[in-house]
C-alpha positions as CSV (number, residue, x, y, z in Angstrom):
1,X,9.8,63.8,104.1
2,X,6.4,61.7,103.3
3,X,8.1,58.9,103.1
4,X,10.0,59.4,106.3
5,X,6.3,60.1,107.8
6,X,4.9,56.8,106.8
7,X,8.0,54.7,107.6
8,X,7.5,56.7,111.4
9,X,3.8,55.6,111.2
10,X,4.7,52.1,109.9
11,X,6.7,51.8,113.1
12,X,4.3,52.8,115.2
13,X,1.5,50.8,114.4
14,X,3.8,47.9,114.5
15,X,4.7,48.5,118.3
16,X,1.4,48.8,118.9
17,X,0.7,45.6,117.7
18,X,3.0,44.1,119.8
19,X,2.0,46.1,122.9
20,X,-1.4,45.3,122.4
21,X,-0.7,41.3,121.7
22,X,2.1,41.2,124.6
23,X,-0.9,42.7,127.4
24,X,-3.3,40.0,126.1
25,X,-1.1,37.3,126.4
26,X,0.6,38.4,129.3
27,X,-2.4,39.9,131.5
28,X,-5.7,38.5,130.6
29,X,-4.5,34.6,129.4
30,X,-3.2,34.4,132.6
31,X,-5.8,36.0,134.6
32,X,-8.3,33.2,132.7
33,X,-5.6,30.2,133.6
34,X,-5.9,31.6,137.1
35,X,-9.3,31.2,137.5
36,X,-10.0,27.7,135.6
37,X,-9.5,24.6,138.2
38,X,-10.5,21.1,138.3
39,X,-13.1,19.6,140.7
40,X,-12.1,17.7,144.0
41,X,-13.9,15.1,145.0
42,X,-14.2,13.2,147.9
43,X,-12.2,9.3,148.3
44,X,-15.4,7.7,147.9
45,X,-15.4,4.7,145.0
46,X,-19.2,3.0,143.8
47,X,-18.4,0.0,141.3
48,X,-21.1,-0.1,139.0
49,X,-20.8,-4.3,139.7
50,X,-22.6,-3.4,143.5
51,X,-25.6,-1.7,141.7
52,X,-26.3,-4.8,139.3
53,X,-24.3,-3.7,136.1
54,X,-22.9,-6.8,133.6
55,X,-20.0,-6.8,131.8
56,X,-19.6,-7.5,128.1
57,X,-22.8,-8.9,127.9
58,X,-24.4,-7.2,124.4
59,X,-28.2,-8.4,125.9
60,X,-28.1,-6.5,129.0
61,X,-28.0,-2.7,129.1
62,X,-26.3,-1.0,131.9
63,X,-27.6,2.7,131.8
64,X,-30.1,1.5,135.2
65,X,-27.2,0.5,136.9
66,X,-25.1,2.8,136.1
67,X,-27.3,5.5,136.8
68,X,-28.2,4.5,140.2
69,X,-24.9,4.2,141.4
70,X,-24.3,8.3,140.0
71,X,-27.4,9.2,141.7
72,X,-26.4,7.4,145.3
73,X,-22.7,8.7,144.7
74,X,-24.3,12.5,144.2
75,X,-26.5,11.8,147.8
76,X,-23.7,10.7,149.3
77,X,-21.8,13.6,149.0
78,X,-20.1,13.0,146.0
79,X,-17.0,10.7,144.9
80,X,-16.0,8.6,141.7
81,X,-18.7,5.8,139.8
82,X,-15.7,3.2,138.6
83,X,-16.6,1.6,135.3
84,X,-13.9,-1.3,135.7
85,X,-12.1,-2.7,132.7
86,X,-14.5,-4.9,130.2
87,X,-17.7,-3.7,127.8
88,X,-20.5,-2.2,129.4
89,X,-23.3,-2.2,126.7
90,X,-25.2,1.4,127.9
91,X,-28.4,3.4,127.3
92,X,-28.1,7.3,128.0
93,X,-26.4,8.2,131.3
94,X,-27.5,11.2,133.2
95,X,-24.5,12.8,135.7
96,X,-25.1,14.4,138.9
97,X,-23.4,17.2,140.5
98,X,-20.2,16.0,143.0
99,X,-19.7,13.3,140.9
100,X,-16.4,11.4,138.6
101,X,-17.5,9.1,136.1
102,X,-14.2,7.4,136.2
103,X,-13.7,4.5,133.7
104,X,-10.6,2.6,134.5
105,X,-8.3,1.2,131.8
106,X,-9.4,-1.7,129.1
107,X,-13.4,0.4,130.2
108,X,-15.4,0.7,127.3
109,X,-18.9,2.4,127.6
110,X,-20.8,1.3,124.1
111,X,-24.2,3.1,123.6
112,X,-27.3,1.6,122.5
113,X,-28.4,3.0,119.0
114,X,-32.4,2.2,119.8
115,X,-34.1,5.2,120.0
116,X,-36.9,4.8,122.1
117,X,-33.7,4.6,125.0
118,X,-33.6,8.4,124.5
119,X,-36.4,10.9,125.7
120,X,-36.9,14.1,125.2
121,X,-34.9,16.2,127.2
122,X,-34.1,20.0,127.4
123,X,-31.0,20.4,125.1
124,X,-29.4,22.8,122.2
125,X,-29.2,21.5,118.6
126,X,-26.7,23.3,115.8
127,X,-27.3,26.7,118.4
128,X,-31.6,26.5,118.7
129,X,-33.3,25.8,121.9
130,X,-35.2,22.7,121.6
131,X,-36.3,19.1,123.0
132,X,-34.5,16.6,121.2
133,X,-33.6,12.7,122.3
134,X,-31.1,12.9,125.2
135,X,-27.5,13.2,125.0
136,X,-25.7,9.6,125.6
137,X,-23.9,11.1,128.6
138,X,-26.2,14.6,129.6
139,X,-26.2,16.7,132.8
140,X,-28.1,19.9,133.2
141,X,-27.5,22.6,135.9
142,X,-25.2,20.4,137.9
143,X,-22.0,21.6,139.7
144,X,-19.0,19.3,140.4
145,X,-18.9,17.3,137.6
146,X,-16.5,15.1,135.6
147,X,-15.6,12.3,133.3
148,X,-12.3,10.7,133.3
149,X,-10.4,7.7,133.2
150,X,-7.9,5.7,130.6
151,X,-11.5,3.6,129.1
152,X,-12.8,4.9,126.1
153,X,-16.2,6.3,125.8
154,X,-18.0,4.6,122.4
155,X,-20.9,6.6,120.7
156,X,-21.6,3.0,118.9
157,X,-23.0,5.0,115.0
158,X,-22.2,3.7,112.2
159,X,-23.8,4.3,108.5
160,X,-26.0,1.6,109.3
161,X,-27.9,3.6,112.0
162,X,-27.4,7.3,113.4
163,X,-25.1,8.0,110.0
164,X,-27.6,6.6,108.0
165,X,-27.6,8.0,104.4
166,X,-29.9,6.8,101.6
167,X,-26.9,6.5,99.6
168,X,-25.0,4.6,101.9
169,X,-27.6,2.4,103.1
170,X,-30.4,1.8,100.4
171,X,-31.9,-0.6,102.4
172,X,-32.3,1.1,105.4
173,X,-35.4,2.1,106.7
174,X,-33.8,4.4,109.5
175,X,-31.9,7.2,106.9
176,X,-31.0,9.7,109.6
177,X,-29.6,12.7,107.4
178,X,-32.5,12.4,104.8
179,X,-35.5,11.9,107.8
180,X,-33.9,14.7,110.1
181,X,-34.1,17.2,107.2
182,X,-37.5,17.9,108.0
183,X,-36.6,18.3,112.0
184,X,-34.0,20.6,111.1
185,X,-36.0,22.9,109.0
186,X,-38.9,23.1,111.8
187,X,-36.3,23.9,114.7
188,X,-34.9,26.3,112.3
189,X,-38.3,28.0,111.7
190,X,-39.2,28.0,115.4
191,X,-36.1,29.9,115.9
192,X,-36.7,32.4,113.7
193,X,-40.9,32.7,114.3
194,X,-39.6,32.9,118.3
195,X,-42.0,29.8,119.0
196,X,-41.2,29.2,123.0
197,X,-39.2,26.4,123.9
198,X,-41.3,24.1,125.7
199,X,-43.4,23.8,122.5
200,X,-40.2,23.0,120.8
201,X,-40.6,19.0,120.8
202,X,-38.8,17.1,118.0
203,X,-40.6,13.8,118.5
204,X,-43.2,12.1,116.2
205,X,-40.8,11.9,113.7
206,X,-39.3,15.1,114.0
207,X,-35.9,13.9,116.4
208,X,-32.5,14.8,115.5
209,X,-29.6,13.3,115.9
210,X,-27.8,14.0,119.6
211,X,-24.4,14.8,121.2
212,X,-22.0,12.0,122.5
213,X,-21.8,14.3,126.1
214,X,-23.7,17.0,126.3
215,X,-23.5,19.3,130.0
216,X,-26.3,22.2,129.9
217,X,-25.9,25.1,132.5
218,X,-23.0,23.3,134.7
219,X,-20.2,24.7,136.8
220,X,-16.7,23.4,137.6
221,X,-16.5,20.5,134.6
222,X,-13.6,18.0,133.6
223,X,-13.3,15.8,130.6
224,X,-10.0,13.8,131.4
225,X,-7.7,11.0,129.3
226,X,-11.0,9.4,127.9
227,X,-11.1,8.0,124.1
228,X,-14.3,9.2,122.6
229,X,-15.1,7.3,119.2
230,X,-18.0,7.1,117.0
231,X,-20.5,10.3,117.9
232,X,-24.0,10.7,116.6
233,X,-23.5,14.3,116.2
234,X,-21.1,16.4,117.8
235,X,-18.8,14.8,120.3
236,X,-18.4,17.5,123.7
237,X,-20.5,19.9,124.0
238,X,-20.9,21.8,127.1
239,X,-23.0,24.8,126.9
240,X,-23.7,27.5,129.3
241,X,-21.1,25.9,131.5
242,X,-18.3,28.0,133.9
243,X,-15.1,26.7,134.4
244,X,-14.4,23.5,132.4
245,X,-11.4,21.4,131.7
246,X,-10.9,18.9,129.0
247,X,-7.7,17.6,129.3
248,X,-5.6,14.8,127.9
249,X,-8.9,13.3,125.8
250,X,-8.2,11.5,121.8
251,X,-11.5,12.5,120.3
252,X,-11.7,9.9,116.9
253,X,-14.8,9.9,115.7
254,X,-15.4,10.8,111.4
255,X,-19.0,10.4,111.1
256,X,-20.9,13.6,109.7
257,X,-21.1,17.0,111.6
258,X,-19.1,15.1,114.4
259,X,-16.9,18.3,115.7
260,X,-14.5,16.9,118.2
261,X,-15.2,19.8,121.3
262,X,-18.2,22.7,121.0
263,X,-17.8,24.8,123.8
264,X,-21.2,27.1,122.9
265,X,-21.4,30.4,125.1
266,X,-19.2,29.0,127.9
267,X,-16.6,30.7,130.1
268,X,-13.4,30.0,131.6
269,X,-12.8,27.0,129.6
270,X,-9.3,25.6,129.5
271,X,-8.6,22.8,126.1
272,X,-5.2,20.8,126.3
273,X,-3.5,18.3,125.5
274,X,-5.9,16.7,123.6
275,X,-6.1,15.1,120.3
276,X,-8.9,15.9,117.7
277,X,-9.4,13.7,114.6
278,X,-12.8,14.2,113.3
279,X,-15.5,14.2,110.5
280,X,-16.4,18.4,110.8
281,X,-14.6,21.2,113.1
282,X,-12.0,20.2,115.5
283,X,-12.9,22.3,118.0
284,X,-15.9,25.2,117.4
285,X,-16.6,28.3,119.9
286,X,-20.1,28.4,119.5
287,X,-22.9,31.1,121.1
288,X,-26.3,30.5,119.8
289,X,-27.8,30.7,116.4
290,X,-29.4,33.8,114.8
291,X,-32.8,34.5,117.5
292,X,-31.8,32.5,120.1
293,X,-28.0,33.7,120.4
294,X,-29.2,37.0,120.9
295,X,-32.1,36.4,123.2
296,X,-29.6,34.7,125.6
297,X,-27.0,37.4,124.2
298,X,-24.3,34.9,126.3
299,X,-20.3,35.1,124.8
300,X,-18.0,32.5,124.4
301,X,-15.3,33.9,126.1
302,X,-12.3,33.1,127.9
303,X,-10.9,30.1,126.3
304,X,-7.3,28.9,125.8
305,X,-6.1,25.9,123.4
306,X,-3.0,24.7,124.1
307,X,-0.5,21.5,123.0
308,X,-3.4,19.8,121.0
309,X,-3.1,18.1,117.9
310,X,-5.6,18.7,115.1
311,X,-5.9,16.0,112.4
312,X,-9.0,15.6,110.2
313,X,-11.5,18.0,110.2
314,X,-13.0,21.4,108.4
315,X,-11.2,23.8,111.1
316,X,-8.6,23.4,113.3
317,X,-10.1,26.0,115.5
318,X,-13.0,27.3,114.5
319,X,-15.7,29.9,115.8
320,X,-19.3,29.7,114.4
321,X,-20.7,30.0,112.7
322,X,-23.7,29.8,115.3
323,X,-22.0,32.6,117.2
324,X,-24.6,35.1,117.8
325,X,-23.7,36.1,121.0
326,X,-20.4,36.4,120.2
327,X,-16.9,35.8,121.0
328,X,-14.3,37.1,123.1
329,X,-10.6,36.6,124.8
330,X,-9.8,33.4,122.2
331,X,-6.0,32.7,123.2
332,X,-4.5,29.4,120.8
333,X,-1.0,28.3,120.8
334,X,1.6,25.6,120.5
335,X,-0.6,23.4,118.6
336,X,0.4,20.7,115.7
337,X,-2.3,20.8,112.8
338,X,-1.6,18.4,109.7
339,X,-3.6,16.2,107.4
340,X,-4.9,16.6,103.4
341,X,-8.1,16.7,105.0
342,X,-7.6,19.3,107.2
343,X,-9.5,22.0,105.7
344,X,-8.2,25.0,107.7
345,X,-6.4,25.8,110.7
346,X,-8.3,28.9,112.1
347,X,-11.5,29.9,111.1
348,X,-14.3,32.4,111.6
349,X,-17.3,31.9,109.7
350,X,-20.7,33.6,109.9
351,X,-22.8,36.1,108.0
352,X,-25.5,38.3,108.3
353,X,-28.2,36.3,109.8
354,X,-25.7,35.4,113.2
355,X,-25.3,38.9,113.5
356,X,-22.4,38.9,116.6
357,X,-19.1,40.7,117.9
358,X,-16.0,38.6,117.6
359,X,-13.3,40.1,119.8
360,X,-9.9,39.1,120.6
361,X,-8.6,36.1,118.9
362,X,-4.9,35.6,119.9
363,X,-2.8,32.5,117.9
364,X,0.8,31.2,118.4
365,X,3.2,29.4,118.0
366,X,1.4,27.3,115.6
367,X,3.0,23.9,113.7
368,X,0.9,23.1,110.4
369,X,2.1,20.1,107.8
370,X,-0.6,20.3,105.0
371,X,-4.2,21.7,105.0
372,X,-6.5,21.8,102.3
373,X,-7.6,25.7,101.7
374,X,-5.5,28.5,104.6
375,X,-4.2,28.9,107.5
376,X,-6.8,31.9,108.3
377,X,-10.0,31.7,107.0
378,X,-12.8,34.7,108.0
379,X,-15.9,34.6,106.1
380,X,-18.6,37.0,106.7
381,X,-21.0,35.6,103.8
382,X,-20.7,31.7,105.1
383,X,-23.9,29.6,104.0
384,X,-25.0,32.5,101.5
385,X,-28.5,30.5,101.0
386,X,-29.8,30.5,104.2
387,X,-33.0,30.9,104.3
388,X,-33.2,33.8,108.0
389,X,-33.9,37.3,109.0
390,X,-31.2,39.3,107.5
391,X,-30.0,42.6,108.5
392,X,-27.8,41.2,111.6
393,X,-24.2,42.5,110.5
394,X,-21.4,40.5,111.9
395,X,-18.2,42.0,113.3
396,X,-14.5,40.4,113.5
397,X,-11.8,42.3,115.3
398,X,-8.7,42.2,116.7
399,X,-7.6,38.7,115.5
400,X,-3.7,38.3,116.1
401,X,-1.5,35.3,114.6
402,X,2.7,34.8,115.5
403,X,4.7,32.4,114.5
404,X,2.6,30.5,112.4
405,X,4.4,27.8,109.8
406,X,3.2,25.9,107.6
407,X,4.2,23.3,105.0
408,X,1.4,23.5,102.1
409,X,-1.8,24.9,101.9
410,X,-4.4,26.8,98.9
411,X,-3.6,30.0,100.4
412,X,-1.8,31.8,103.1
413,X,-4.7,34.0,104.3
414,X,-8.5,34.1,103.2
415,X,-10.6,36.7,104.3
416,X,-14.2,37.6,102.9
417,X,-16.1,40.6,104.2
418,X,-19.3,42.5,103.3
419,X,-19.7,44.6,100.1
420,X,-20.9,47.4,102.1
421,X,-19.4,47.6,105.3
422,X,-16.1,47.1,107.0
423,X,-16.7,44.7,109.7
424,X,-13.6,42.7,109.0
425,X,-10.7,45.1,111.0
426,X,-7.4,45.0,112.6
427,X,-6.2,41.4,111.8
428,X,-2.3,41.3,112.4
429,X,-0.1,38.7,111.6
430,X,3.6,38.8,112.5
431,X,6.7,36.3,111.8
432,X,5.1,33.6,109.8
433,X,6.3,31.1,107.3
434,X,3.7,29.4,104.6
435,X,5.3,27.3,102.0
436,X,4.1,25.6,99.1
437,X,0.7,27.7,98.5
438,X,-0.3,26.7,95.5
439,X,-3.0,29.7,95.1
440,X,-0.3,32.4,95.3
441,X,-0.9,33.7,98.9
442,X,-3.7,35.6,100.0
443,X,-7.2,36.0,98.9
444,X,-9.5,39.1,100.1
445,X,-12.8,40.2,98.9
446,X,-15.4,43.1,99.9
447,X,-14.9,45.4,102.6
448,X,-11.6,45.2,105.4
449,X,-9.7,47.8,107.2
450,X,-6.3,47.7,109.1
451,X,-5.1,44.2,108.1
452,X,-1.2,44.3,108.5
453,X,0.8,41.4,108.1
454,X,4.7,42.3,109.1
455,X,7.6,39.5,108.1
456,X,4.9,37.1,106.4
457,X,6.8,35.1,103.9
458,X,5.4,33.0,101.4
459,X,8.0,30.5,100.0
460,X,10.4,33.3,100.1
461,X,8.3,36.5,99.5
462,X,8.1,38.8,102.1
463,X,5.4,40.7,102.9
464,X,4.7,43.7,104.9
């Protein structure tokens, strides 16, 4: 009798799981899809050639040009800035709203490394409010905006200058990830002290290194076809943006912390089709770190990944772990994930500093060759050192994977929760295949309730 009971409850809690995976998938993804759509813009062309740009000229620096051809595009009404085929050598770029950047094939935009180029500008840095050096390619509460084109978009750093390394480069004065510890550690106490922002000025020696393209507080964005290659710091990062696209874009660029795509307490945002081959996270849903992600108290939500390719990097898709204000309605599926230095394909990571509701994270249909450690990876004591006010619990629920295979990995499944609390809950994964895991399958520690895999097999061992 008890064991008909349980098998009845079994069955039960498995349609459920379906039910509940079926409504997201088939009611709010395509509610979301609905509402994301790309920018018209009016059949107006300005060649950056009419405003005084050069072409492959490494003396001459276009951003003047460039930038005065965007600004009488955006008064005009709007329309496309052409960057025809050739090398335009660049400072930072500032877009306007109504306006395509539009770099035609055989384009290549390289940026200047000098940073007196760069002022201080109103920006976001590893989730902290702040003034840092601007963005290569930055627009702030714009509306209409885009970036497309078959050119390729060049960040121009290398160890000798924004990857800079005392152990890469003895000999270099300019030793980026040893001189911005000290930034770092001030932005990260101004976070924490609540210092207000417009005090927040990493100059004098204080500057970080920036974003490739960063879009602050914009509406109706598309990042289309580009290459992007050789970031400072993270590649894309809109933040505070509504309805953005990035289609169709190869993001290769290895250097440290470069994550390929950081959409950071954005909505409606629509990834596809892209390729990601990168130095940190593939793509990270970020929302703010620790006291500023819960001052703006601003989700990431309403994202879908679809038919990208994930190559190098720590996650495949990752959220956090700046991700105080949360996440929610994370749909993933039909992507390709494989390299030895893939470290994971989906991972949560945060702890009790980020504090933060994760909610909803839907994954399908996924095709993984090797990574390094698991196909799922939550973590509720990430960065375990951190030096923050404590006492913010995070919570991860409702995270649902189908149809995942893979070809090697550590471990099928890694989840870490709190000693004390179960903020891990309801993770379901159905109809999944990982082979070769050298670590035996899964790996749990601390507190977790309702994790149910049904038809998970393991090189042949099923489990339910």
């Amino acid at each position: 009798m008890r064991n008909n009971i349980f098998l009845l409850l079994l069955l039960l809690s498995i349609t459920c799981i379906a039910q509940n995976s079926s409504l997201a998938w088939n009611s709010t993804y395509k509610e979301i899809e609905k509402r994301i759509h790309s920018s018209k813009f009016p059949d107006r062309d300005f060649n950056i050639k009419t405003f005084g740009a050069k072409c492959n000229d490494s003396l001459f620096l276009n951003h003047k040009a460039i930038n005065k051809a965007i600004a009488q595009c955006s008064k005009k009404g709007g329309g496309r800035v052409v960057v025809p085929a050739g090398t335009w050598y660049t400072g930072p770029i500032i877009l306007q709203s109504r306006v395509n950047l539009h770099l035609e094939k055989g384009a290549v935009l390289l940026f200047s490394n000098d940073v007196k180029l760069y002022p201080l500008v109103l920006t976001r840095w590893e989730g902290s409010d702040c003034y840092n050096y601007q963005p290569l390619i930055y627009a702030h509460g714009q509306t209409d905006i885009a970036v497309t084109g078959n050119g390729v978009i060049d960040g121009g750093a290398t160890f000798a200058d924004w990857w800079s390394h005392k152990s890469e480069m003895p000999n270099q004065w300019n030793k980026w990830l040893d001189a911005q510890k000290a930034g770092r550690e001030t932005l990260m106490k101004w976070n924490a002290d609540g210092v207000p922002v417009i005090e927040r000025k990493l100059n004098n020696g204080l500057g970080l290194r920036t974003q490739l393209l960063h879009f602050y507080q914009c509406q109706n964005v598309l990042i289309e076809d580009l290459t992007f290659l050789r970031s400072p710091f993270w590649v894309l990062h809109p933040f505070l943006c509504t309805n953005v696209t990035i289609r169709g874009v190869e993001v290769n660029s290895n250097g440290p912390n470069n994550d390929g795509c950081d959409p950071e307490s954005c909505k409606d945002v629509l990834i596809e089709n892209c390729i990601f081959n990168t130095g940190d996270d593939c793509i990270a849903l970020k929302s703010g770190r620790n006291a500023d992600g819960r001052l703006w108290n601003t989700p990431c939500e309403n994202v879908i990944v679809r038919n990208c390719k994930m190559k190098n990097g720590h996650g495949g898709l990752v959220i956090g772990s700046e991700i105080s204000g949360g996440a929610r309605n994370i749909f993933v599926e039909d992507c390709e994930m494989d390299s030895p230095l893939l470290d994971r394909v989906i991972r949560i990571k945060t702890n009790t500093c980020r504090g933060g509701v994760i909610d909803g994270v839907y994954v399908r249909n996924i095709q993984v060759g090797v990574c390094k450690e698991a196909i799922l990876k939550i973590n509720l004591l990430y960065s375990p050192d951190e030096v923050c006010n404590r006492g913010y619990a995070p919570i991860v629920r409702n995270v649902y994977l189908e149809k995942i295979t893979s070809n090697q990995s550590d471990y099928g499944i890694v989840l870490v929760g709190l000693s004390d609390q179960e903020n891990i809950s309801d993770i379901y994964l159905t109809n999944c295949q990982f082979n070769d895991v050298s670590q035996g399958g899964n790996y749990f520690a601390g507190k977790m309730r309702n994790v149910v895999l049904k038809n998970v097999n393991y090189s042949g061992i099923v489990s339910f």
